[in-house]
N, C-alpha and C positions, 0 to 999 in steps of 0.2 A: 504494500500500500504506500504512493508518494505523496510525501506530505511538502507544503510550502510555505515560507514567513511571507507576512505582509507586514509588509513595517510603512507606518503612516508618520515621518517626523513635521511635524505642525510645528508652529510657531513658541505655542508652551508645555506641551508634551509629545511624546512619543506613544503611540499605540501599536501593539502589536494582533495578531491574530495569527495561529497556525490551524490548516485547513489540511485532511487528507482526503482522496478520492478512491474509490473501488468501484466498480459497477455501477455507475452513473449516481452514484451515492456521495455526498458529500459530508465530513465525520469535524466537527470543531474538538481541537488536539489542545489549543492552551489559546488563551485571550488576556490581555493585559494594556497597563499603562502607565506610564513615569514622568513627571516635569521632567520638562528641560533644561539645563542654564540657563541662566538671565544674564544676560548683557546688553547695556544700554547702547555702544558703540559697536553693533556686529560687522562693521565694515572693517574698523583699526584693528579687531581681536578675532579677524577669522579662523585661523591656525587655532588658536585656543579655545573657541566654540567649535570647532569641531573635536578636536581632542575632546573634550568633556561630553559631547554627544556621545561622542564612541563608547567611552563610560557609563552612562547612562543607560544606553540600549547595552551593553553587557550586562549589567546590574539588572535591568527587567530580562534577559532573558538567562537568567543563573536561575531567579527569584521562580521564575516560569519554571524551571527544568526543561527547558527545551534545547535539546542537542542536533536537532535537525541544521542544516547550513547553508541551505540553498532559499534566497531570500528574493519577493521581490519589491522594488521600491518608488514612490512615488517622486515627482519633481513638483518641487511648489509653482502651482496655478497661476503663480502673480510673476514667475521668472521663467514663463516658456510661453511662446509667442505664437499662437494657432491662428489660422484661419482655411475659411473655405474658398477653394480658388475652380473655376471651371477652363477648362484646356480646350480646345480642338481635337479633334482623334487625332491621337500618336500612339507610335509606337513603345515599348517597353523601356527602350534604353536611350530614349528622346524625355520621356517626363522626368529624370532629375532637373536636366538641362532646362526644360522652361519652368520647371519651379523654381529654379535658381533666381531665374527672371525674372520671376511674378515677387519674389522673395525682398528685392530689393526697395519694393515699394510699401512692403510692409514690417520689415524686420529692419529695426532702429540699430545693429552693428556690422562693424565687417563684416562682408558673407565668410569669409575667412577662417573667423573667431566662432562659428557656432556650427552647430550639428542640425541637418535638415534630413524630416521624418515625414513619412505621409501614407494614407492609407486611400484606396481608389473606393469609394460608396457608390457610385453611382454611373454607370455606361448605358446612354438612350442608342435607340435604334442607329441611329448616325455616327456612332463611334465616342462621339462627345464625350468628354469627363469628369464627372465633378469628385472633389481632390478634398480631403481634409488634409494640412499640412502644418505641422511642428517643427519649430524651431526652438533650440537651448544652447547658453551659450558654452562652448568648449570649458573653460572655466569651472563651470558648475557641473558639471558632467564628472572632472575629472577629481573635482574636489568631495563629490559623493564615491566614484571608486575608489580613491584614498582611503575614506572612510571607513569603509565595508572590508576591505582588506585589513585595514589595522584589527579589524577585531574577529578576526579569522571565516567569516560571512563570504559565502559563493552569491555575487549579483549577478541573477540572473537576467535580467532586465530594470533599467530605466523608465518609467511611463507619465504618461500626463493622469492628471485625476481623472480627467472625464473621461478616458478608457478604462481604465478600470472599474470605475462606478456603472456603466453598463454591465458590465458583467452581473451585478449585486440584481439590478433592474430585471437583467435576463434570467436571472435564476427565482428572482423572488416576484415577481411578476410577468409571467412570460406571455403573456395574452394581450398585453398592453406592448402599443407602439409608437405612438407619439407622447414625449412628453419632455418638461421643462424642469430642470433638477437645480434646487439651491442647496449647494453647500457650504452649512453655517462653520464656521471657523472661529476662535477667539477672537483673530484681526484682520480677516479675509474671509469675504465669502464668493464663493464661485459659481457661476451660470451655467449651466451647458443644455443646449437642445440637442436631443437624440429622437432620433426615427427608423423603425424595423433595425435597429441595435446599430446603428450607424450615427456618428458624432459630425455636428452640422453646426454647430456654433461652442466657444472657449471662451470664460470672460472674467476678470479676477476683481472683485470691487475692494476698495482699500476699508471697508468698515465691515465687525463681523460682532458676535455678543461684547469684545468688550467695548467699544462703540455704543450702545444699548447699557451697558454698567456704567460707565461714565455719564452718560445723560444723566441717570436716577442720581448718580455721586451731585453731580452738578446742579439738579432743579433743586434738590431736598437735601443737599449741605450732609451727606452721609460718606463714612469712609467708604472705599472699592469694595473691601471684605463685606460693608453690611446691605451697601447698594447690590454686588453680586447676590446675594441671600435672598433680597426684597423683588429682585427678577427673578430668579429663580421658583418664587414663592409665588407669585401671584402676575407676571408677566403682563401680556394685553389686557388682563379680565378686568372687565367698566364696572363692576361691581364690586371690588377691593379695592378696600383703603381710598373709597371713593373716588375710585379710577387716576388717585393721584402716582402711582407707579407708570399703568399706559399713558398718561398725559407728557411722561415727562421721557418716555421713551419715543411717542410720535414722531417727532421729526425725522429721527434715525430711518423710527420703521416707515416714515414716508420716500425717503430716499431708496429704498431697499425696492421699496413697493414699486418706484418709479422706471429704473431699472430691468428687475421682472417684467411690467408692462413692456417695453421695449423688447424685450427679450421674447416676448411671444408674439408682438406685431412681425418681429421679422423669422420669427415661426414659421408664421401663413407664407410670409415669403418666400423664403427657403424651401420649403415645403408642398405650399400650395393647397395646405387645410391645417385649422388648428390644434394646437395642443391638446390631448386626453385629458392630461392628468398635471398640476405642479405637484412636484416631489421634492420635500425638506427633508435633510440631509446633517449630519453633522454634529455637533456639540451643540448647535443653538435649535435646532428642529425642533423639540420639546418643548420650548419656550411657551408656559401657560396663554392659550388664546391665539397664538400666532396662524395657526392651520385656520380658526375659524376666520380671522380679522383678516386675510388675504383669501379667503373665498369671497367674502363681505365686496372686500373693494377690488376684486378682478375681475368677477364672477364665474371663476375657474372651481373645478374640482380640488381641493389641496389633501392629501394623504404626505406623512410622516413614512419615510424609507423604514422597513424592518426585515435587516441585510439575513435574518435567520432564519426568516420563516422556512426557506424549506432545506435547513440544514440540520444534519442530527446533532443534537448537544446532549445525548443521554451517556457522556464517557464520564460526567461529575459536576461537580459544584466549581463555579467559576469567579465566586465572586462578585457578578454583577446582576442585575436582573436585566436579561436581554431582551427582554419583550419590550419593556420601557426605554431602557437605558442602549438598545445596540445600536440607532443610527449613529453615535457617534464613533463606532469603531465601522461605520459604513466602509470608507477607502481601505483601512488595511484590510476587510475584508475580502473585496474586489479585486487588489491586489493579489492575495492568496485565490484567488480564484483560478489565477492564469490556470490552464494545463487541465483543469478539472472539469472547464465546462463549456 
């Protein structure tokens, strides 16, 4: 039976998930999570945020008992550069060549400096192609292989979120085909539209729950610690605390809100019919009221991802309550997923 790491490194923690497959059977082996270091200057102290990661992600997986070694890893959404490009029919060994081209009008570095990725979704009758295409920049690429090697870890792959989180979609939803995925983050949260398991938009917003913690710190003169608690507790509901927690979160969640909208106008675009479903994603997906208050003002379906439904968890106690609590280990799920499914 092979088993895989998914390892999710976020902003303030690392998440892990190991997954094994046997006969179209998918088996959760260990699930976990650990802060990260904090550094306020992560540009001057890169060498040393990394060192200390590598620590970190040892320390959860001693803690785990996990001896598996073959890991695979995400690239954060806000430092990889995606778009959908449409070609003319060409041949095989012609589309690097004009994505290269298409590249420089949208990829802000040397072409030099960064690593270009692309998956082909779509060939109409006439040959035509439309391209999902990734770009990262060489830099980050190799300062994650560094990583993984210092702490004896087989990387088997590099990915963007939004592929992998398809996967979570295709396993745990598989009837469904269009839809629009927000993945909430501490300090980012990410967009991505997918249709018939095909990724068609990538998009990284610079605000994510703590964005939302700070508003509440800041309308109601509370520390982080008790603003985080006071979200957590009682989030959008207009009936707590006489809606002075949602009041003071609004603005946030209307930029968010705004966003999304966009995000599904060029849906239809893209597409040429709209979104099924939105799907929240993440550490902030939970947020009390948030599914209801974005069906409210979208007037979209919203469902909460729950990356487990159809995986088995009866090897033990894990720790967390994953019915409530697993979209937040959604990516390293998806992640682990490569191979299985």
């Amino acid at each position: 039976m092979s088993s895989i790491l998914g390892i999710d490194i976020g902003q303030n923690t690392v998440k892990i998930a190991c997954l094994s497959g046997e006969n179209s059977k998918v088996t959760l082996e260990a699930i976990g999570e650990i802060r990260t270091p904090k550094d306020e200057d992560k540009e001057a102290n890169k060498e040393k945020l990394l060192t200390e990661t590598g620590k970190v992600i040892k320390t959860l997986l001693n803690d785990l008992k996990i001896k598996n070694k073959q890991a695979m890893v995400s690239l954060p959404e806000d430092e990889v550069i995606s778009r959908l490009v449409r070609l003319p029919p060409l041949k095989d060994n012609e589309i690097m060549d004009a994505l290269r081209f298409e590249a420089e009008t949208f990829v802000p570095f040397p072409l030099d400096e960064v690593l270009i990725d692309y998956e082909i979704i779509e060939k109409d009758d006439a040959g035509r192609l439309t391209i999902f295409v990734i770009a990262a920049r060489n830099d980050l690429i190799n300062n994650y292989l560094k990583l993984f090697k210092s702490i004896g870890l087989e990387l088997l792959a590099l990915e963007s979120p939004a592929i992998a989180l398809r996967r979570v979609l295709k396993l745990a939803m598989p009837m469904v085909e269009r839809v629009v995925v927000v993945d909430m983050g501490d300090k980012f949260s990410d967009l991505f539209s997918i249709n018939k398991n095909n990724v068609y938009f990538a998009r990284s917003l610079s605000v994510g729950g703590e964005s939302l913690t700070r508003a509440i710190s800041l309308n109601l003169g509370l520390d982080m610690a008790s603003a985080e608690e006071y979200k957590k507790a009682y989030g959008l509901k207009e009936d707590q605390l006489e809606g002075k927690i949602k009041n003071a979160v609004m603005p946030v969640f209307n930029d968010i809100t705004e966003e999304i909208r966009k995000t599904l106008a060029l849906f239809v675009e893209d597409i040429g019919k709209p979104a099924e479903l939105l799907i929240l994603s993440g550490g902030g997906a939970n947020l009390p009221g948030m599914a209801e208050e974005l069906t409210k003002v979208l007037g979209i379906e919203v469902q909460v991802l729950q990356p487990f439904i159809n995986i088995d968890m009866s090897k033990g106690q894990f720790g967390y309550n994953l019915n409530t609590d697993g979209c937040k280990f959604s990516l390293a799920v998806g992640l682990a997923l490569r191979s299985l499914v």
